[in-house]
C-alpha positions as CSV (number, residue, x, y, z in Angstrom):
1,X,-17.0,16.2,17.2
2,X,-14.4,19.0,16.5
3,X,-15.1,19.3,13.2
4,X,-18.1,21.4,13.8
5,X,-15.9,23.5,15.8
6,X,-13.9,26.7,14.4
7,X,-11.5,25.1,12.0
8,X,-12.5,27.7,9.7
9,X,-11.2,30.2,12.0
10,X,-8.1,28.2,13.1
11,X,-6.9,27.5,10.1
12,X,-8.3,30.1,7.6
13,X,-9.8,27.8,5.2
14,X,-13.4,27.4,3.7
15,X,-15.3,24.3,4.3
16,X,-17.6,22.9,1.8
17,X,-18.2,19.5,2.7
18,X,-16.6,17.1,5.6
19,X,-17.1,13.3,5.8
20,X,-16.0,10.9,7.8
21,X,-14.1,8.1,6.9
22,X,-13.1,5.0,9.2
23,X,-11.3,7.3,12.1
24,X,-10.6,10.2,10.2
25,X,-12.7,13.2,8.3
26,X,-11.9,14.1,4.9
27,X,-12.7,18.0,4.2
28,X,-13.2,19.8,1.1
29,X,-12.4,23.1,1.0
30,X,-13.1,26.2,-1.0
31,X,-9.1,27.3,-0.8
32,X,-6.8,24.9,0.1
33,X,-8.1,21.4,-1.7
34,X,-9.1,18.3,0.3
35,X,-7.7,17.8,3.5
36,X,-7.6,15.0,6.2
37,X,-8.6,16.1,9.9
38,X,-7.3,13.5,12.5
39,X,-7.5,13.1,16.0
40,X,-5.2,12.0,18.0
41,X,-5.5,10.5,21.6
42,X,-1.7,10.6,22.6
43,X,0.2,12.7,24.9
44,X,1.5,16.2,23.7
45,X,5.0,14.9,23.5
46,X,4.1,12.2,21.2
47,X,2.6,14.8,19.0
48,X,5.6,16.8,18.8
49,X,7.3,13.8,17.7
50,X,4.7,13.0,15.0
51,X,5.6,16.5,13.9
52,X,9.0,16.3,13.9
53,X,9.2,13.2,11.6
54,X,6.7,14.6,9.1
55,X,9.2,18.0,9.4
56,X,12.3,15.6,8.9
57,X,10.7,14.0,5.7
58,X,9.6,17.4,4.2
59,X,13.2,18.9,4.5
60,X,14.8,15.8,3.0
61,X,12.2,16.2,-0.1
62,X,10.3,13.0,0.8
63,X,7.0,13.7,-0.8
64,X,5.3,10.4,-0.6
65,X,4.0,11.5,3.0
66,X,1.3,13.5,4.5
67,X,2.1,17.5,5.1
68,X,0.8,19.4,7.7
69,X,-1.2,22.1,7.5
70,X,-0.5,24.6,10.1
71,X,-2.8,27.0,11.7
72,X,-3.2,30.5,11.3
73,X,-0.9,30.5,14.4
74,X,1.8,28.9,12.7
75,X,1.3,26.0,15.0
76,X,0.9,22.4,13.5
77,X,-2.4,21.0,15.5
78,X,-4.9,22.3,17.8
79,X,-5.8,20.8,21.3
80,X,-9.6,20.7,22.6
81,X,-10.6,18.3,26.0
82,X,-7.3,16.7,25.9
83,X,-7.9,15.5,22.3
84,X,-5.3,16.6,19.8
85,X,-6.3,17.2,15.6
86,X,-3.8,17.8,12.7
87,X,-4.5,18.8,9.5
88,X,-3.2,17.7,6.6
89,X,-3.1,17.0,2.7
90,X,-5.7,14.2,1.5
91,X,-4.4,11.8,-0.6
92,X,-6.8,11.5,-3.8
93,X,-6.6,7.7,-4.9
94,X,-7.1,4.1,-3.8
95,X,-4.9,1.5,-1.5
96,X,-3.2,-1.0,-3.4
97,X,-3.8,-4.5,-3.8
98,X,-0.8,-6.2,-2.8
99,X,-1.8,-9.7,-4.7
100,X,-1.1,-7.7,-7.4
101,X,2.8,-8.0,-8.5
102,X,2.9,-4.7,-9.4
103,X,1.8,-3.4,-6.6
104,X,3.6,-5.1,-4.1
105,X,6.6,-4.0,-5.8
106,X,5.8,0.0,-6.2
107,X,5.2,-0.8,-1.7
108,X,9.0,-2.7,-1.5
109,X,10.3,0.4,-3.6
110,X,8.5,3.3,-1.6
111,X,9.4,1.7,2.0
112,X,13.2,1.6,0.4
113,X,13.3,5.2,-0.3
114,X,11.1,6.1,3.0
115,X,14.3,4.1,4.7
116,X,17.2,5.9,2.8
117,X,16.1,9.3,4.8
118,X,14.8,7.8,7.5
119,X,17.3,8.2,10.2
120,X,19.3,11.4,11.4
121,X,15.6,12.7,12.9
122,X,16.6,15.5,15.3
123,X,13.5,15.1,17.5
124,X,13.1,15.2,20.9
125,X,13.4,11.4,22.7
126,X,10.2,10.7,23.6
127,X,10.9,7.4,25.9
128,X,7.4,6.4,24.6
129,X,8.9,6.3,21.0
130,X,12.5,5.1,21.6
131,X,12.2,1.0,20.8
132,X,15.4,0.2,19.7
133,X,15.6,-2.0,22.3
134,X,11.9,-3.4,22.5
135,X,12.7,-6.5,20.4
136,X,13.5,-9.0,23.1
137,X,10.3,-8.0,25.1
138,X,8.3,-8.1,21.9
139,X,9.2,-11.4,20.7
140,X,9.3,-12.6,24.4
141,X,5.3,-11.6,24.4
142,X,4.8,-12.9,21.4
143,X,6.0,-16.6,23.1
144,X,4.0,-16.1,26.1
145,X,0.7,-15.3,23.8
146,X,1.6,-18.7,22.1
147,X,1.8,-20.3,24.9
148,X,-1.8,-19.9,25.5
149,X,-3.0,-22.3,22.5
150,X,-2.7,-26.1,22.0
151,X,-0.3,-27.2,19.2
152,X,2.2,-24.3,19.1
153,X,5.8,-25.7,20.1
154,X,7.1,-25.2,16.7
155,X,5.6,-22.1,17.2
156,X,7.3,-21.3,20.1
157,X,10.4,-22.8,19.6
158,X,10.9,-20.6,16.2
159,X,10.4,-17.5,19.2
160,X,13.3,-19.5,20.7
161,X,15.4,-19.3,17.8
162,X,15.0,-15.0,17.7
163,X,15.4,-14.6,20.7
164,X,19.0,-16.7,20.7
165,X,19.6,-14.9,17.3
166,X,19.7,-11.4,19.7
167,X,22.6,-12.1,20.8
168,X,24.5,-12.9,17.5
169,X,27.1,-9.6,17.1
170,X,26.0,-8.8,13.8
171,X,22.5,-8.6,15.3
172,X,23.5,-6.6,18.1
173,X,25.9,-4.6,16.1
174,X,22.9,-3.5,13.7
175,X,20.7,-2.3,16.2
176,X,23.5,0.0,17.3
177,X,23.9,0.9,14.0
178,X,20.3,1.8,13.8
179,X,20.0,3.6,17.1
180,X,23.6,5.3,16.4
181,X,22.1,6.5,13.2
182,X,18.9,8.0,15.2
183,X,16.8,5.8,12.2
184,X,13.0,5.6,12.9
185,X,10.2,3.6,11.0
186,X,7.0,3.9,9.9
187,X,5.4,1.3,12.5
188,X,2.6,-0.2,10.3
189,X,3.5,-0.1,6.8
190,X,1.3,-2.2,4.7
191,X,-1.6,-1.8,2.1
192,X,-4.0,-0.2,4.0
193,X,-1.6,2.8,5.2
194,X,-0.6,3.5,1.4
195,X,-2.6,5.1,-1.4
196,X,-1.8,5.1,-5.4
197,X,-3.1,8.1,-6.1
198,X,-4.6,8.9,-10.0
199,X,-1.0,9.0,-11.3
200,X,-0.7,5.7,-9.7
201,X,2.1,7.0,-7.6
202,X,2.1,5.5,-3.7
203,X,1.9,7.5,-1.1
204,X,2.0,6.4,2.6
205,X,-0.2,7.5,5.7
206,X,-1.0,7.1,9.6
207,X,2.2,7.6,11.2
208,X,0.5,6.7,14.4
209,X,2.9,4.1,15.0
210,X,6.3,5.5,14.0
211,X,8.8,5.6,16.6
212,X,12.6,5.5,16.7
213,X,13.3,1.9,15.9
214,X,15.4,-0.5,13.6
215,X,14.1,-0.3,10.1
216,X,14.2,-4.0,9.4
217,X,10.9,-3.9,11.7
218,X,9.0,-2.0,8.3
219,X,10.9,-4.6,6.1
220,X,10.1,-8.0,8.2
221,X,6.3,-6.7,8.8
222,X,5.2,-5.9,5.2
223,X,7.1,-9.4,3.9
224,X,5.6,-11.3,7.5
225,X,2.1,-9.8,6.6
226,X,1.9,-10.6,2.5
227,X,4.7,-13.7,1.6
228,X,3.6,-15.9,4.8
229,X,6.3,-19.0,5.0
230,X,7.6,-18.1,1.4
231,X,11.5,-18.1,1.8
232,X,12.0,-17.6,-2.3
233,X,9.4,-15.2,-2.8
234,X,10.6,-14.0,0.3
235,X,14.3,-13.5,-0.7
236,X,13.5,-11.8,-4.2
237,X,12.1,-9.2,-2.7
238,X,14.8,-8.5,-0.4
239,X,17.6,-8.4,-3.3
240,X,15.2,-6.1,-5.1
241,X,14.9,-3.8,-1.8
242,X,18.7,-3.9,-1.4
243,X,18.9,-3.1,-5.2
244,X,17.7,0.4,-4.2
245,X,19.4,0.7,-0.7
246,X,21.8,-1.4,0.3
247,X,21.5,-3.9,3.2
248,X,24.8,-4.5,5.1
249,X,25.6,-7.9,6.3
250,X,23.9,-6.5,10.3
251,X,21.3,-5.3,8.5
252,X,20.6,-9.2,7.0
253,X,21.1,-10.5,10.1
254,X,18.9,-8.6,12.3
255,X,16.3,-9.1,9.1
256,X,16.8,-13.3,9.5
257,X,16.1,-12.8,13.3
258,X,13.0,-11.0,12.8
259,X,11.7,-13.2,9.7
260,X,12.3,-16.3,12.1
261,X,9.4,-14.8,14.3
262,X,6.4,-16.7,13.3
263,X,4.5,-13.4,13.6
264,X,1.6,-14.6,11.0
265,X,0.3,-16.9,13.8
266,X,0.4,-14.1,16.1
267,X,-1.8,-12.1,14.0
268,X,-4.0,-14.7,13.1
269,X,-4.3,-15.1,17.1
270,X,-5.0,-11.3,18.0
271,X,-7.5,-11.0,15.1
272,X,-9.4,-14.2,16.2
273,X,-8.9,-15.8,20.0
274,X,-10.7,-18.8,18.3
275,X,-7.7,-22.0,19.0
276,X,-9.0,-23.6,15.6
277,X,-8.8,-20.7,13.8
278,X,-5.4,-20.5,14.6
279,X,-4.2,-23.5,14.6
280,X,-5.8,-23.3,10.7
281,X,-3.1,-20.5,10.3
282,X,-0.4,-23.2,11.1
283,X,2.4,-24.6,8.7
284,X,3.2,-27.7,8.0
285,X,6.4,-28.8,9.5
286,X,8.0,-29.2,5.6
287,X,7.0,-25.6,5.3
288,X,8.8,-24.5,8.6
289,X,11.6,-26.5,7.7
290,X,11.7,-25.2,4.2
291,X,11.5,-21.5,5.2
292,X,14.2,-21.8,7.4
293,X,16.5,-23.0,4.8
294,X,15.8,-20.7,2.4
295,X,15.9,-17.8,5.1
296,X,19.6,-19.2,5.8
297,X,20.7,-17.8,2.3
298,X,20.4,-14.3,4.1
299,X,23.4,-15.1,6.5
């Protein structure tokens, strides 16, 4: 591993102590704190788009972030055997537990600000990362995948509604919004890429994912991933994310269309190919017809 390798002499720090944690190592240094090495198995363009988000967020003040350390060359990763590494700041604290209230809230709040400066990105248009217009393809796999398992035609048919949603205007108007605006998201925001650090601030981390895309993909994933089927809870959280940056009647729109995708079932299948298991996952048909009602208070 490359950790071994001259990153003393790369970056002109002191190394005390690395460990590795999950894919990444965390360094401690003598002179510039504890830092986070991370590899990354992408092409080089893909990396200067990385870059260029974490460069956007740093000149709009966005702290909540990770900041790159750049080398003694001034350049912002190193490249050995086709392999690129970055270094940047480690986060000293814990992930949240989103069961908790609090929590959950501090996450709606920090993926609200994230969004207010998220867009205007002067990067380079890496066709990898452009996936403004992914969504019909995405949900359109998503059906397929469902199609593979016994039991899934309300499943499937909820796929059916997005995908006729797509062509609403204010749906298509907010995508062209978002694209217009040059927004980007973070790609997997949920508890395990945040950290409260000791002063219980959050902080989010592992862009991996980010790409330029509609910011109601952050919004429908973190509410998909924690408030399964629960329109109310659902819908709180929304009015207390458009308390701090206002959704406009697209925004809601494309929000609905993406909240219709019955994406906790597709999890559930990706993280176990067992049918029972996720047919387990399933609502009732009272909660699918429930959810959609209270999802209809959006339009």
């Amino acid at each position: 591993m490359f950790v071994v390798l001259k990153l003393e002499e790369e970056y002109g720090i002191r190394i005390v102590k690395q460990v590795k944690v999950r894919d990444v190592y965390k360094i401690f240094t003598r002179n510039h704190g504890v830092l986070c090495l991370k590899s990354y198995h992408i092409s080089e363009s893909e990396m200067v788009f990385i870059t260029e988000v974490f460069t956007h967020l740093a000149a709009h003040e966005f702290v909540h972030c990770p900041r790159i350390l750049l080398t003694v060359a001034q350049l912002p990763w190193i490249t050995r055997d086709g392999i690129h590494y970055m270094l940047t700041n480690w986060v000293i604290g814990e992930h949240p537990e989103f069961k908790r209230r609090e929590h959950f809230k501090k996450g709606i709040h920090l993926l609200a600000r994230f969004h207010t400066v998220a867009q205007g990105l002067s990067a380079s248009h890496i066709p990898e990362r452009i996936r403004y217009n992914s969504l019909r393809a995405l949900i359109t796999s998503y059906r397929g995948k469902l199609g593979e398992y016994q039991r899934m035609g309300r499943m499937i048919a909820l796929c059916d509604e997005a995908l006729d949603q797509l062509h609403h205007s204010a749906v298509i108007k907010a995508i062209a919004h978002e694209q217009a605006a040059v927004a980007f998201v973070h790609g997997d925001y949920n508890y395990p890429n945040l950290v409260l650090d000791t002063s219980k601030s959050m902080h989010m981390i592992d862009f991996d994912n980010t790409s330029l895309n509609a910011r109601m993909q952050d919004f429908s994933h973190i509410l998909h991933r924690n408030l399964p089927w629960r329109g109310r809870e659902t819908l709180r959280y929304i009015e207390y994310y458009d308390h701090m940056r206002s959704l406009s009647k697209e925004d809601l729109h494309l929000l609905h269309t993406l909240l219709l995708v019955p994406y906790p079932i597709i999890r559930a299948v990706r993280r176990n190919k067992s049918m029972k298991h996720a047919q387990r996952r399933l609502p009732t048909t009272k909660q699918i017809k429930d959810y959609k009602k209270e999802l209809k208070q959006l339009l």
